[in-house]
PDB file of N, CA, C and O in Angstrom:
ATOM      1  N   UNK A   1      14.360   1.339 -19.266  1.00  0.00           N
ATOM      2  CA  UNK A   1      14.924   0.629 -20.379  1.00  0.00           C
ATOM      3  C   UNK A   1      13.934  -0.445 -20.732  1.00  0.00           C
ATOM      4  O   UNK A   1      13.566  -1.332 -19.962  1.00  0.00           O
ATOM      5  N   UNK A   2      13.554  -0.283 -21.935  1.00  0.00           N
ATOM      6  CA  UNK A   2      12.807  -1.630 -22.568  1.00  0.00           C
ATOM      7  C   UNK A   2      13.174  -2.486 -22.715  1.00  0.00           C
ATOM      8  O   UNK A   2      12.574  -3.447 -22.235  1.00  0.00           O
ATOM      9  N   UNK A   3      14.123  -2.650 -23.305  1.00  0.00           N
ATOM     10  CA  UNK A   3      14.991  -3.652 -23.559  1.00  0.00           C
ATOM     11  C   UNK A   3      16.721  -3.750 -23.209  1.00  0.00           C
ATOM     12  O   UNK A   3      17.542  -2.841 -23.092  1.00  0.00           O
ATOM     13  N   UNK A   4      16.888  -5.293 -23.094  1.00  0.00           N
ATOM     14  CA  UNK A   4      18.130  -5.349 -22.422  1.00  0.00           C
ATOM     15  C   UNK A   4      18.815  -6.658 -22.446  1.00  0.00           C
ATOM     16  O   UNK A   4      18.306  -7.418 -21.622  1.00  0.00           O
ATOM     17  N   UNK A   5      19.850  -7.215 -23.142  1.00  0.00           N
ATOM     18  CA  UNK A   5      19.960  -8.617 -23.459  1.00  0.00           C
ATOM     19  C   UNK A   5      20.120  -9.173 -21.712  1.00  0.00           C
ATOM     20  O   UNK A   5      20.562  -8.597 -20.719  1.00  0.00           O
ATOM     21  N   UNK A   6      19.527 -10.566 -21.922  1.00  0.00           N
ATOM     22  CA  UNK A   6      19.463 -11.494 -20.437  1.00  0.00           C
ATOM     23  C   UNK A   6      21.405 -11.437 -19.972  1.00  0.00           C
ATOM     24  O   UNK A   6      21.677 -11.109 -18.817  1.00  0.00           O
ATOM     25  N   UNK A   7      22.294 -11.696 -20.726  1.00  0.00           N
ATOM     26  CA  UNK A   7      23.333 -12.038 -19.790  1.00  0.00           C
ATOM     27  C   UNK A   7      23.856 -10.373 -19.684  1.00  0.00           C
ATOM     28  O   UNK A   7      24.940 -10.459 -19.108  1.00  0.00           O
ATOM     29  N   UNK A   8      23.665  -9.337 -19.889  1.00  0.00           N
ATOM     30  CA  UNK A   8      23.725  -8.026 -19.178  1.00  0.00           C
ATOM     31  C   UNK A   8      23.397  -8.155 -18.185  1.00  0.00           C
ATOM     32  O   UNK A   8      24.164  -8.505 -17.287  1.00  0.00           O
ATOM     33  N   UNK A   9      21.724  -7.834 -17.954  1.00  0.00           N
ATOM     34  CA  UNK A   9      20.855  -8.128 -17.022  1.00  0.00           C
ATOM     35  C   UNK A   9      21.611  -8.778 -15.674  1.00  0.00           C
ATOM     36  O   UNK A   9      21.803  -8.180 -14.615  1.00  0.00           O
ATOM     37  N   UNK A  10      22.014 -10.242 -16.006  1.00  0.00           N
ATOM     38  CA  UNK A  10      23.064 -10.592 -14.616  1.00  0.00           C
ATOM     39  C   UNK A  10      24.080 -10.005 -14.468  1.00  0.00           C
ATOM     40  O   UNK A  10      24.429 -10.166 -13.298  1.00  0.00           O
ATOM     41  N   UNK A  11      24.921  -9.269 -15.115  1.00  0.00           N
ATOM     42  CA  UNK A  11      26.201  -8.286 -14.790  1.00  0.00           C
ATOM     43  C   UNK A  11      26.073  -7.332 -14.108  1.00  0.00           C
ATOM     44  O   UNK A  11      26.909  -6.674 -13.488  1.00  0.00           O
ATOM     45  N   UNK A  12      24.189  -7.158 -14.286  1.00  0.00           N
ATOM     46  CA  UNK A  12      24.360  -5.469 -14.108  1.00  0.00           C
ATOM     47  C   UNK A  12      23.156  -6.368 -12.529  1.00  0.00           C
ATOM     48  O   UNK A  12      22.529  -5.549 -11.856  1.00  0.00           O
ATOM     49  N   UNK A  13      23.027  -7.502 -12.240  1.00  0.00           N
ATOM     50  CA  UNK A  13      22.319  -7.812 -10.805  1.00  0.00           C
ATOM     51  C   UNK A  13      20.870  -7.282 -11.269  1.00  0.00           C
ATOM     52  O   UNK A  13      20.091  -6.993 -10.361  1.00  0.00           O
ATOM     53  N   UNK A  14      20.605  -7.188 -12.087  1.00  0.00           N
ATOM     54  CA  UNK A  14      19.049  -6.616 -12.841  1.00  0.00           C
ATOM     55  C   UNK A  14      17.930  -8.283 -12.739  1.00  0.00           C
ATOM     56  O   UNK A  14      18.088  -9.450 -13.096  1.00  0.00           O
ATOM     57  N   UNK A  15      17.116  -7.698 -12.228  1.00  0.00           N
ATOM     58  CA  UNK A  15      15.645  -9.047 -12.814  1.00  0.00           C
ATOM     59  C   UNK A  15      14.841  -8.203 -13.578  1.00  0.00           C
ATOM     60  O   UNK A  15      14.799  -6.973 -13.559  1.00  0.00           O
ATOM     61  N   UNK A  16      13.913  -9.366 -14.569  1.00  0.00           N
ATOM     62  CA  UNK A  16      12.840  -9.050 -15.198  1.00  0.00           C
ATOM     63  C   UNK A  16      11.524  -8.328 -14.056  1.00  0.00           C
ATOM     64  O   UNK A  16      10.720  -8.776 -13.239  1.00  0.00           O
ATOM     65  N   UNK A  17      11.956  -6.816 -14.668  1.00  0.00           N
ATOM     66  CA  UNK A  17      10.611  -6.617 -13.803  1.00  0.00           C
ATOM     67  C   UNK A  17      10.888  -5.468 -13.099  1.00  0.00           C
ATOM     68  O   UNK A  17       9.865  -4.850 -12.803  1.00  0.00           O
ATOM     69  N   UNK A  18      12.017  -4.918 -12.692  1.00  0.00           N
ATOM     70  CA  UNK A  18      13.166  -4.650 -12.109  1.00  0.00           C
ATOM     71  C   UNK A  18      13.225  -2.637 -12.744  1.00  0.00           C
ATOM     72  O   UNK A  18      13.454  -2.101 -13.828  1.00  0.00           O
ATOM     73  N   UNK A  19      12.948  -2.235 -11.633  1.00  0.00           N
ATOM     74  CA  UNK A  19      12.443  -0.371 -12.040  1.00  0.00           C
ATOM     75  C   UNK A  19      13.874   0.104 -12.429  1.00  0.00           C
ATOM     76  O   UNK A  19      14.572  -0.192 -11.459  1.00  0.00           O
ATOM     77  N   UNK A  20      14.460   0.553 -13.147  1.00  0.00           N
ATOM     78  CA  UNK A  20      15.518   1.305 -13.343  1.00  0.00           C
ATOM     79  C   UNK A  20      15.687   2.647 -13.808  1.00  0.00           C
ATOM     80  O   UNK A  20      14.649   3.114 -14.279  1.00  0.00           O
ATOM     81  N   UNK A  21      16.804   3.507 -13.821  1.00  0.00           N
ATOM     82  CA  UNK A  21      16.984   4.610 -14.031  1.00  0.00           C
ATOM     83  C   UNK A  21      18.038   4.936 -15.040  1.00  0.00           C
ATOM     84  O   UNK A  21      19.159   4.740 -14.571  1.00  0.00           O
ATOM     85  N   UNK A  22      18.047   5.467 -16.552  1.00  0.00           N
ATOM     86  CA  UNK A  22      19.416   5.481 -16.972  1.00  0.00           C
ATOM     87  C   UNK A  22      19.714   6.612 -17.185  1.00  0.00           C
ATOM     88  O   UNK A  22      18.916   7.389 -17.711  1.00  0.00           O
ATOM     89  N   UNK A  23      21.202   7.039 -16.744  1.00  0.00           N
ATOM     90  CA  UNK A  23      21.813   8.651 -17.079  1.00  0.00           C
ATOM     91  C   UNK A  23      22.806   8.668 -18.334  1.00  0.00           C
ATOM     92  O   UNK A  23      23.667   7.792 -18.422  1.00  0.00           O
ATOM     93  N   UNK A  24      22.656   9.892 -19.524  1.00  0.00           N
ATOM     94  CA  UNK A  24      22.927   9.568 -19.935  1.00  0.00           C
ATOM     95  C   UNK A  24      24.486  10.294 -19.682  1.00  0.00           C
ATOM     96  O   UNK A  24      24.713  11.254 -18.946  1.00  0.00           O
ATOM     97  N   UNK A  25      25.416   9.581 -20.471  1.00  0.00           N
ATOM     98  CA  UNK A  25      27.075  10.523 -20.644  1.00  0.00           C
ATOM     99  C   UNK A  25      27.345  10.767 -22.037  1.00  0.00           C
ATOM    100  O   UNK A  25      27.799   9.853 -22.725  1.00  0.00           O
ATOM    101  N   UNK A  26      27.093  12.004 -22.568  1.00  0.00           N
ATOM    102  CA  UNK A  26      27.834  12.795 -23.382  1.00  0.00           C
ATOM    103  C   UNK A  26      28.614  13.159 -23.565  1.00  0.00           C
ATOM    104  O   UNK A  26      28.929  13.735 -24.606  1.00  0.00           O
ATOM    105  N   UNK A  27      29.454  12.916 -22.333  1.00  0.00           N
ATOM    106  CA  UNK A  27      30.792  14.146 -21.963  1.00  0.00           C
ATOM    107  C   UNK A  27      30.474  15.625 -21.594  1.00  0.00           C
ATOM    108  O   UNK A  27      31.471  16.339 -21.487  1.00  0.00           O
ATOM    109  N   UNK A  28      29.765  15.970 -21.469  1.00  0.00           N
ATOM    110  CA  UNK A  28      29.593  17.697 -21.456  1.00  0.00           C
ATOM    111  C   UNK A  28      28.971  18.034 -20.281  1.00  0.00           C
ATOM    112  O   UNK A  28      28.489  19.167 -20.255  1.00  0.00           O
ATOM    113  N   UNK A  29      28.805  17.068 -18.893  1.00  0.00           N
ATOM    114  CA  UNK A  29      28.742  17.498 -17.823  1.00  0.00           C
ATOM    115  C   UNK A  29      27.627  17.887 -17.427  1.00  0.00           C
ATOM    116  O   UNK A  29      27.548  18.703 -16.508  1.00  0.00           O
ATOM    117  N   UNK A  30      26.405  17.316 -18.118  1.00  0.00           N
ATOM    118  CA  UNK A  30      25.337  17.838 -18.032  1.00  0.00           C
ATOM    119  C   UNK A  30      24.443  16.718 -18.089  1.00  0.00           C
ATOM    120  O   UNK A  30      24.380  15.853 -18.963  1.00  0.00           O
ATOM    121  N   UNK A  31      23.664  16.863 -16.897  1.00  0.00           N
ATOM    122  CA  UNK A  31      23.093  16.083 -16.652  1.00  0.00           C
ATOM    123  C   UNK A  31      21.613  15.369 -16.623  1.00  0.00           C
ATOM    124  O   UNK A  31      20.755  15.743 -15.824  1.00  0.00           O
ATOM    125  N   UNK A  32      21.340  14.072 -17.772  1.00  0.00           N
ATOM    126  CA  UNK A  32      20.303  13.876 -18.836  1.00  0.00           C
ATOM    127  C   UNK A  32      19.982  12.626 -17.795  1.00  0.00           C
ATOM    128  O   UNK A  32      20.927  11.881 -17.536  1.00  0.00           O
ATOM    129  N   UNK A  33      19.055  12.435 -17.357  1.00  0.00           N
ATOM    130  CA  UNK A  33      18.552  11.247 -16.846  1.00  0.00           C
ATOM    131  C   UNK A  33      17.029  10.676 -17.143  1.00  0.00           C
ATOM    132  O   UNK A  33      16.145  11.510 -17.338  1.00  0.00           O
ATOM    133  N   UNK A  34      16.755   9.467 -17.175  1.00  0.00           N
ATOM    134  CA  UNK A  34      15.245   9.409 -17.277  1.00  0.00           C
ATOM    135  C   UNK A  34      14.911   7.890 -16.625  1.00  0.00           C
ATOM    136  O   UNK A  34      15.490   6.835 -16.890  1.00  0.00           O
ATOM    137  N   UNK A  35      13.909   8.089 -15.785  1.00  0.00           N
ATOM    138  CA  UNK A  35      13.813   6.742 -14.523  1.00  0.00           C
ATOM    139  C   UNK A  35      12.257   6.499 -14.722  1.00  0.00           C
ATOM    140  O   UNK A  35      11.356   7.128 -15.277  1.00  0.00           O
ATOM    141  N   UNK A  36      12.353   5.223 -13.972  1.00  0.00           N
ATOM    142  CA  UNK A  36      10.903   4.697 -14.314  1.00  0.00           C
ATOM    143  C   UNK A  36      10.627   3.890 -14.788  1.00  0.00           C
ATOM    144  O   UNK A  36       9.477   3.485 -14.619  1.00  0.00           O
ATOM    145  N   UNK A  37      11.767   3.007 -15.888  1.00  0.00           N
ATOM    146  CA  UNK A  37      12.075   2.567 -16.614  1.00  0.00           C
ATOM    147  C   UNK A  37      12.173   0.746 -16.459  1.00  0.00           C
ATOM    148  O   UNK A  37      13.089   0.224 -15.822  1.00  0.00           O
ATOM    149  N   UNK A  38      11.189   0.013 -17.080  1.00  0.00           N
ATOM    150  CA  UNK A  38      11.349  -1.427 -16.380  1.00  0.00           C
ATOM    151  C   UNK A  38      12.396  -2.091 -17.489  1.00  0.00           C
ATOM    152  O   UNK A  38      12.589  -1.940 -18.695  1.00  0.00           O
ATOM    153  N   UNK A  39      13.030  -2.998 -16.313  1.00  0.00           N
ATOM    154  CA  UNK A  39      13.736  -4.393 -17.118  1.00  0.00           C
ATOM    155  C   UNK A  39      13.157  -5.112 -17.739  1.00  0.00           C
ATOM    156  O   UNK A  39      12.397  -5.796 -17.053  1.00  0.00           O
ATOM    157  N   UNK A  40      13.119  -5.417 -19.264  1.00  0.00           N
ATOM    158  CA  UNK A  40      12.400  -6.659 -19.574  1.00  0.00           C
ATOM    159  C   UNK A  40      14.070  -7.299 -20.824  1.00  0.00           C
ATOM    160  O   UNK A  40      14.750  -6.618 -21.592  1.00  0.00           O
ATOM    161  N   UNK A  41      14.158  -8.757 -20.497  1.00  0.00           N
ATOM    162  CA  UNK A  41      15.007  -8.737 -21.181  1.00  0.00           C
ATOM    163  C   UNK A  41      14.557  -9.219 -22.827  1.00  0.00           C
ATOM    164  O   UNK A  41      13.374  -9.375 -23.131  1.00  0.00           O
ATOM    165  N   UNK A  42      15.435  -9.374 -23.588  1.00  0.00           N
ATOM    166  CA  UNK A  42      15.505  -9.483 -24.835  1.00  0.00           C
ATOM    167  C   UNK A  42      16.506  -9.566 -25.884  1.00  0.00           C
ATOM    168  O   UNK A  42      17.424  -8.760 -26.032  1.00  0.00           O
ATOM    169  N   UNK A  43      16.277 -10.593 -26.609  1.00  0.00           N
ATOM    170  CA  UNK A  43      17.382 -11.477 -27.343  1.00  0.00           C
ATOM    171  C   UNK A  43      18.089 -10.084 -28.483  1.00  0.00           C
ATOM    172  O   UNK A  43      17.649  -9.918 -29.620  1.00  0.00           O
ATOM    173  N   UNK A  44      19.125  -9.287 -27.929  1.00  0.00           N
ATOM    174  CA  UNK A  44      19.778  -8.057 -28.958  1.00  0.00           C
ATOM    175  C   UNK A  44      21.241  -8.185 -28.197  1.00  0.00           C
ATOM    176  O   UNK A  44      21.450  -8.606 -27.059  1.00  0.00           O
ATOM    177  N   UNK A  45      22.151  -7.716 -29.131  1.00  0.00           N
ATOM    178  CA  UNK A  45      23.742  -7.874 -28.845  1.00  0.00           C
ATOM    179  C   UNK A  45      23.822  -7.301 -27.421  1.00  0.00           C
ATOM    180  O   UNK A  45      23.090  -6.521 -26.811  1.00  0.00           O
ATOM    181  N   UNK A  46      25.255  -8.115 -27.008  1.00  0.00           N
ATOM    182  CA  UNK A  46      25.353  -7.729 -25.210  1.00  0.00           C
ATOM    183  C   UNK A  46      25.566  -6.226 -25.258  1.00  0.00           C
ATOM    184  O   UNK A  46      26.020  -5.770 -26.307  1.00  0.00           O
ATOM    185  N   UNK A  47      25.366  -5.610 -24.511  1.00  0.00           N
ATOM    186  CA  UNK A  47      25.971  -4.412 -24.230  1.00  0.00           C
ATOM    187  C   UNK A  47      24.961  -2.893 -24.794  1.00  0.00           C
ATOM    188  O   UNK A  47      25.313  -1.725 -24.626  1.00  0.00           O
ATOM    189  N   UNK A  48      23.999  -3.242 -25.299  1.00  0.00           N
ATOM    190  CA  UNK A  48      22.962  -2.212 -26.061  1.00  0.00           C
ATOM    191  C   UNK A  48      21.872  -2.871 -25.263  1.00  0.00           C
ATOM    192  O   UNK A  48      21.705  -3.979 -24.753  1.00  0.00           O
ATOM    193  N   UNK A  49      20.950  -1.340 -25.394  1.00  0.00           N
ATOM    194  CA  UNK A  49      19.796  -1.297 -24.679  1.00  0.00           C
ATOM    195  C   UNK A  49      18.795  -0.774 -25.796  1.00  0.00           C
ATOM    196  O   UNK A  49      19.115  -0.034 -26.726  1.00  0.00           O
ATOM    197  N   UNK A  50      17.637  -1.241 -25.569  1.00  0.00           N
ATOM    198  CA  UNK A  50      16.482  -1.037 -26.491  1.00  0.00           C
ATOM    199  C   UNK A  50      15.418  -0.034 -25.820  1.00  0.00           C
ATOM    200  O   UNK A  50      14.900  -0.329 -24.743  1.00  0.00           O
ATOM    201  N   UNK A  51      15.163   0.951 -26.373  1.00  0.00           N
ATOM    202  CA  UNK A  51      14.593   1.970 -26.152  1.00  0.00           C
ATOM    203  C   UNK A  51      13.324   2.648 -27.042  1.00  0.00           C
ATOM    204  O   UNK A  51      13.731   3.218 -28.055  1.00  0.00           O
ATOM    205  N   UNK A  52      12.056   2.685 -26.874  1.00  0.00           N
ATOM    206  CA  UNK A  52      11.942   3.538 -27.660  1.00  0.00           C
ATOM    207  C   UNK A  52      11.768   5.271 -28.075  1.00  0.00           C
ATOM    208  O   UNK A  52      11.793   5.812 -26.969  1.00  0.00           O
ATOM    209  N   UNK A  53      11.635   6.175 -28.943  1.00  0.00           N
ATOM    210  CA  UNK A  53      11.529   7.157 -29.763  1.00  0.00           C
ATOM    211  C   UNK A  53      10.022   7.559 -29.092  1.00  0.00           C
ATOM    212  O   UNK A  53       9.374   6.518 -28.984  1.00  0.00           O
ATOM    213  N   UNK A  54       9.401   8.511 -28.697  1.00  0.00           N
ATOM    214  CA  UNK A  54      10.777   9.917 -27.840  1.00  0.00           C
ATOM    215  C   UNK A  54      10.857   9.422 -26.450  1.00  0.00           C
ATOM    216  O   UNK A  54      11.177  10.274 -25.622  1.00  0.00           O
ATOM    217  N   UNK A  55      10.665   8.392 -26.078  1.00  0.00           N
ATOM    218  CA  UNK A  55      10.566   8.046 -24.596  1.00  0.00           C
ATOM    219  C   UNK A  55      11.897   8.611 -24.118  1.00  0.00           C
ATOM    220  O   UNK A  55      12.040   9.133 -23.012  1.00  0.00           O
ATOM    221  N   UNK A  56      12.970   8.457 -25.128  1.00  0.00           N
ATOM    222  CA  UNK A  56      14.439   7.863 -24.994  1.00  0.00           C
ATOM    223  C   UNK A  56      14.857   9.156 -24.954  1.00  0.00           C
ATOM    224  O   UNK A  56      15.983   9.319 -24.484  1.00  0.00           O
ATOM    225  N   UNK A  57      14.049  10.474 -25.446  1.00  0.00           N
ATOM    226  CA  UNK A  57      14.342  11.765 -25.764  1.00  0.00           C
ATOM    227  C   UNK A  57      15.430  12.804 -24.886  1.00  0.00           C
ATOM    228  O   UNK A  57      16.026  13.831 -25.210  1.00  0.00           O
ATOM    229  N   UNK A  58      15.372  12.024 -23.657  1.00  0.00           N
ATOM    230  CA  UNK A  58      15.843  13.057 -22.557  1.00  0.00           C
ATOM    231  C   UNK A  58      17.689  12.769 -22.380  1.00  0.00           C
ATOM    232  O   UNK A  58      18.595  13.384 -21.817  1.00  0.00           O
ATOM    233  N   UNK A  59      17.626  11.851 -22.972  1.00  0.00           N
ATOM    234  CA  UNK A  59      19.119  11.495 -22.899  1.00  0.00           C
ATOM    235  C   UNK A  59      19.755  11.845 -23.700  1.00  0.00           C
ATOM    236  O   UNK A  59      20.945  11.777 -23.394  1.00  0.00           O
ATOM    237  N   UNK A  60      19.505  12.344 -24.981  1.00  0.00           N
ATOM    238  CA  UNK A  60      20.264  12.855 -26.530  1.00  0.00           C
ATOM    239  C   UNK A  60      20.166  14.212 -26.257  1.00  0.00           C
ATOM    240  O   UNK A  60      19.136  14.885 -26.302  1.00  0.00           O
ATOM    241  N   UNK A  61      21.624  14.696 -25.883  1.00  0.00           N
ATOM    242  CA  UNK A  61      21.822  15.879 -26.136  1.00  0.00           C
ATOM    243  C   UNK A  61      21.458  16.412 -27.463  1.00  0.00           C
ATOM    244  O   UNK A  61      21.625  15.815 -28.527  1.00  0.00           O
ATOM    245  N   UNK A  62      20.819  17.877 -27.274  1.00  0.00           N
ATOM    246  CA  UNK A  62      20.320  18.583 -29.005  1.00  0.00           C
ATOM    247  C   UNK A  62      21.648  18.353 -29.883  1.00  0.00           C
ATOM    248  O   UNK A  62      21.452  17.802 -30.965  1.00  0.00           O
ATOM    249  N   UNK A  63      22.971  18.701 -29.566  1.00  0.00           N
ATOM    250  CA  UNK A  63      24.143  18.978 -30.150  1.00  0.00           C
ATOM    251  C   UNK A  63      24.542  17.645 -30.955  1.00  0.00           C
ATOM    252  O   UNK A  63      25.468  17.631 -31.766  1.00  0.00           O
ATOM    253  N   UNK A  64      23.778  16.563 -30.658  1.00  0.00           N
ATOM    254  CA  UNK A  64      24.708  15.543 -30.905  1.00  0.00           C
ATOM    255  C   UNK A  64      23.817  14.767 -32.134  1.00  0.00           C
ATOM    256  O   UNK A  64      22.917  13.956 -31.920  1.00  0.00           O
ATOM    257  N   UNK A  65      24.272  15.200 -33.432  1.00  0.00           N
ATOM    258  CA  UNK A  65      23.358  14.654 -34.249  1.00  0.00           C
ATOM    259  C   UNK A  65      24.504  14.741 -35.580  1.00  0.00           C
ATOM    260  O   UNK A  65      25.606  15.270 -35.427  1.00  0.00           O
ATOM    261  N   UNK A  66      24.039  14.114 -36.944  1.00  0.00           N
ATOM    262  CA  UNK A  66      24.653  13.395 -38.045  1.00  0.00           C
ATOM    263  C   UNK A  66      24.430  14.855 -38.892  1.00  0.00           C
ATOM    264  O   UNK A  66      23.383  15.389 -39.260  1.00  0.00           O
ATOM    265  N   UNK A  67      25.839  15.277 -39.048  1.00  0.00           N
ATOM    266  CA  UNK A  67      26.047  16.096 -39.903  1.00  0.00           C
ATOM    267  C   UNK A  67      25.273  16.516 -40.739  1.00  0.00           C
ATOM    268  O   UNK A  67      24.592  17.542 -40.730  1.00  0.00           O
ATOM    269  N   UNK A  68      25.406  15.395 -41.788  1.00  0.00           N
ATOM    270  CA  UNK A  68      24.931  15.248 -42.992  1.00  0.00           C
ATOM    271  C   UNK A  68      22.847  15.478 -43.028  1.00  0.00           C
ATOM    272  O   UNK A  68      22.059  16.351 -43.392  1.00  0.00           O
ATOM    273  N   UNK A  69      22.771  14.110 -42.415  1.00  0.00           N
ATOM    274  CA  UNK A  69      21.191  13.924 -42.023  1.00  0.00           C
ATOM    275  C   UNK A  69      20.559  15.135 -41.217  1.00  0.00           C
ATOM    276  O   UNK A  69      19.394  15.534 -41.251  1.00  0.00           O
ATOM    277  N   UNK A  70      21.708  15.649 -40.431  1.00  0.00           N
ATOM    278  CA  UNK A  70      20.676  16.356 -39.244  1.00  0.00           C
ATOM    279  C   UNK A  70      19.911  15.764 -38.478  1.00  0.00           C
ATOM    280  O   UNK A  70      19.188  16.319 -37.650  1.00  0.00           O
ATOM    281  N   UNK A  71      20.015  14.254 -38.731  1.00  0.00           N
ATOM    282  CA  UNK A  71      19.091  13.920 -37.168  1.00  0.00           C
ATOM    283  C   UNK A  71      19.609  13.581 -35.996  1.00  0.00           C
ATOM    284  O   UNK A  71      20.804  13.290 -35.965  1.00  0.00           O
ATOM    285  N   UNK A  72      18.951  13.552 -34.985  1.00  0.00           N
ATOM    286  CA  UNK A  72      19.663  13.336 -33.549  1.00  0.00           C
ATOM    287  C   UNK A  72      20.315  11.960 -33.832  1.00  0.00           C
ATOM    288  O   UNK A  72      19.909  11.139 -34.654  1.00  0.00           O
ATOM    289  N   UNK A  73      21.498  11.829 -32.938  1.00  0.00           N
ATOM    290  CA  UNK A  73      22.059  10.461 -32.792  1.00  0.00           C
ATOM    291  C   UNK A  73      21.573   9.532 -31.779  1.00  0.00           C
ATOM    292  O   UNK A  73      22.329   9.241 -30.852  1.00  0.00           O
ATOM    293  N   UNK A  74      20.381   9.021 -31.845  1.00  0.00           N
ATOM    294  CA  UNK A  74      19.880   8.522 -31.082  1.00  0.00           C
ATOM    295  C   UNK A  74      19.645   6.733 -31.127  1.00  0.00           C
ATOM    296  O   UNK A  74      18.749   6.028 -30.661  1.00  0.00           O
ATOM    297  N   UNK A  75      20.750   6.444 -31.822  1.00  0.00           N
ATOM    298  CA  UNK A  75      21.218   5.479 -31.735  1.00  0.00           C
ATOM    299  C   UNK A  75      22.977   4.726 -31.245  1.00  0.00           C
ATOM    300  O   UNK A  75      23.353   3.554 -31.269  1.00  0.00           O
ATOM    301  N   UNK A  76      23.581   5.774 -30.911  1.00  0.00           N
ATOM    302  CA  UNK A  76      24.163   5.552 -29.925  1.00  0.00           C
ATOM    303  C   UNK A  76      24.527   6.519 -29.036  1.00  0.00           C
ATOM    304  O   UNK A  76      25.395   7.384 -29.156  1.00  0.00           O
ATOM    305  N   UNK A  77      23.753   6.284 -28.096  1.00  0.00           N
ATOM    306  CA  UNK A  77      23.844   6.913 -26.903  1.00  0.00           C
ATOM    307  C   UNK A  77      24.453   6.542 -25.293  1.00  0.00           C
ATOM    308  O   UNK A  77      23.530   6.039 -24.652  1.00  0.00           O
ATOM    309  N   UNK A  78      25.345   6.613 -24.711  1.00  0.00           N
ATOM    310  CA  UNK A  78      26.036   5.819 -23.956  1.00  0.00           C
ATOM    311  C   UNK A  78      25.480   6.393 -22.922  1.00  0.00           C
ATOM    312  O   UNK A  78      25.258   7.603 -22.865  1.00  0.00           O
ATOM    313  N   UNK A  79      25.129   5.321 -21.753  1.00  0.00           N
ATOM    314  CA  UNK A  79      24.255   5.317 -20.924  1.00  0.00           C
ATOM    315  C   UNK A  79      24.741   4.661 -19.298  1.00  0.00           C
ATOM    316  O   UNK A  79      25.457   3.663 -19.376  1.00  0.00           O
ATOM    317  N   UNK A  80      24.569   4.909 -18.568  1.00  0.00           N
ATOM    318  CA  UNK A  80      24.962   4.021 -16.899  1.00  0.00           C
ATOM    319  C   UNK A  80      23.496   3.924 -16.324  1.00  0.00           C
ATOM    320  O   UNK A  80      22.719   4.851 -16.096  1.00  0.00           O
ATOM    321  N   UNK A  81      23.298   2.467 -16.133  1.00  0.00           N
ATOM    322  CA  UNK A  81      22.538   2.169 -15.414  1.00  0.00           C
ATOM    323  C   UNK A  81      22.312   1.598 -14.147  1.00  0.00           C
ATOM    324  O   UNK A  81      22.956   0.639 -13.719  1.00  0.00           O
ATOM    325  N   UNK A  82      21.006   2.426 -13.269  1.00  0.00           N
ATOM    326  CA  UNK A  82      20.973   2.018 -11.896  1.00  0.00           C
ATOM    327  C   UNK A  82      19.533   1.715 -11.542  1.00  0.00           C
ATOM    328  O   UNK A  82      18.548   2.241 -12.059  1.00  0.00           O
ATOM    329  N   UNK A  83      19.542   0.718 -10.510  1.00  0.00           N
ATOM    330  CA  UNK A  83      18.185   0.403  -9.626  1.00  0.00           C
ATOM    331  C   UNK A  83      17.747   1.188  -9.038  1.00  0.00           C
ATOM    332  O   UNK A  83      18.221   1.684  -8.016  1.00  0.00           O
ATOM    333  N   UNK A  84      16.573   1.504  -9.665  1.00  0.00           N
ATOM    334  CA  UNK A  84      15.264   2.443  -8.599  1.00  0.00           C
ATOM    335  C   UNK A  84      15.674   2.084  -7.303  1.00  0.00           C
ATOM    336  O   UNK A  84      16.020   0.921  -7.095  1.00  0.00           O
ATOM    337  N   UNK A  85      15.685   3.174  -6.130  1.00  0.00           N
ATOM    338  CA  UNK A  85      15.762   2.283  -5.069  1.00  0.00           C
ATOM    339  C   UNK A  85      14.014   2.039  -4.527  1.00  0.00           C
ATOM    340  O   UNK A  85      13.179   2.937  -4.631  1.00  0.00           O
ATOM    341  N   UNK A  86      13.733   0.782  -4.005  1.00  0.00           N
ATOM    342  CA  UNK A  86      12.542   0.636  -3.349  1.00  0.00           C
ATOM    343  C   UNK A  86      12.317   1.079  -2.264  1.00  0.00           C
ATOM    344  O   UNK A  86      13.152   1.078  -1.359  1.00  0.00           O
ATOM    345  N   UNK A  87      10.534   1.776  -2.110  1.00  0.00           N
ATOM    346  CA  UNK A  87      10.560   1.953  -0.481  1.00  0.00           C
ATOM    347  C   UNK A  87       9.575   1.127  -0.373  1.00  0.00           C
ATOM    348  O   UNK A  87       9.208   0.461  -1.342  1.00  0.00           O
ATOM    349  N   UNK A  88       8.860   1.025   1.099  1.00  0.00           N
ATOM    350  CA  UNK A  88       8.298   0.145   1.466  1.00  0.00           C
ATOM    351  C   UNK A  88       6.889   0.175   1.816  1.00  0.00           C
ATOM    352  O   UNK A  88       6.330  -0.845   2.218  1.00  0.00           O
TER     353      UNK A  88
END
């Protein structure tokens, strides 16, 4: 995750700097993950994460896109995030 507002960051026990992994949930049981991913925080509404295009690619199911437009919905994508674990 690129981005991530600071008082998340303490909810979620996250520091700047901080390796993470996010999976995404679609509902459809299938499982989209992409890790590697550092904490840096940044001044955007609580609860959204900043990502960019196609980094972000692995988490947007093909199915899930704007009727009309046809493009992926890759602006909201609901996500759970976890700490890399460290080894030593």
């Amino acid at each position: 995750m690129r981005l991530i507002n600071p008082d998340a960051m303490g909810r979620h026990g996250l520091a700047e700097g901080d390796i993470v992994t996010l999976f995404g949930d679609a509902g459809d049981d299938v499982r989209r993950n992409l890790g590697g991913l550092t904490v840096t925080p940044f001044d955007m509404p609580d609860s959204c994460l900043g990502g960019c295009y196609p980094e972000m690619n692995p988490l947007i199911p093909l199915w899930d896109h704007d009727e009309a437009a046809k493009t992926a919905a890759s602006k909201g994508v609901p996500v759970r995030i976890e700490r890399a674990v460290q080894t030593a």
